[in-house]
N, C-alpha and C positions, 0 to 999 in steps of 0.2 A: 079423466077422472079415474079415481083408483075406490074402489069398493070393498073392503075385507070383511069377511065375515068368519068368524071362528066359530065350530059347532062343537059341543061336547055333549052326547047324550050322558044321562044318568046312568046309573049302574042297573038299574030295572028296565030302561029302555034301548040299553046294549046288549050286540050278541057279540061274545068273543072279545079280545083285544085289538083286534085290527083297527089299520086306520087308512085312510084316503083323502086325496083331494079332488075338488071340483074343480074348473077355471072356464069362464064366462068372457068371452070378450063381445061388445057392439063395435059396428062398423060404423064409417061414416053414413051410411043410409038405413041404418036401425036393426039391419041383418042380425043375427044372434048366435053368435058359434062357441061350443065348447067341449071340452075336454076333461077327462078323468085319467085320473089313477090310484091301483091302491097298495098299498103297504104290503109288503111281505119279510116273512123273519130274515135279518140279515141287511137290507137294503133300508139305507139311512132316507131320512124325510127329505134330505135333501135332492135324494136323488130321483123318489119318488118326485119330488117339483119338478124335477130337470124334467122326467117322461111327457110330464101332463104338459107342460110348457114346450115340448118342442112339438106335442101333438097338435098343438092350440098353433102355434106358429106357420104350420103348415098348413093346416085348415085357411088361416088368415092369406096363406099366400100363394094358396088353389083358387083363388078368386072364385070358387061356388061358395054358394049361396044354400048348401044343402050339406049335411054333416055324410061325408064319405062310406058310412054303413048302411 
């Protein structure tokens, strides 16, 4: 199953223009691992995805059960 959520704060309840992503993945035994990353001038959203998603991929393929920090 695939989950999207899109978040835009308001303009009163933002600081700055910056932007980021979350990424949540469950395991087959309910484990809960995720990853971030955020935007910096210069560096396309896409690529920001790429970071957060190879982060997540690797968490997925350390087989812990405990986020690496």
């Amino acid at each position: 199953m695939l989950d999207i959520q899109a978040v835009h704060d308001p303009p009163e309840r933002a600081f700055g223009d910056g932007g980021g992503i979350v990424l949540v993945a469950q395991t087959g035994t309910g484990c809960l691992l995720g990853s971030t990353a955020l935007a910096e001038r210069g560096v396309t959203a896409e690529a920001v995805g790429a970071i957060a998603a190879r982060d997540l991929v690797e968490a997925l393929a350390s087989g812990a059960a405990v986020h690496h920090w």
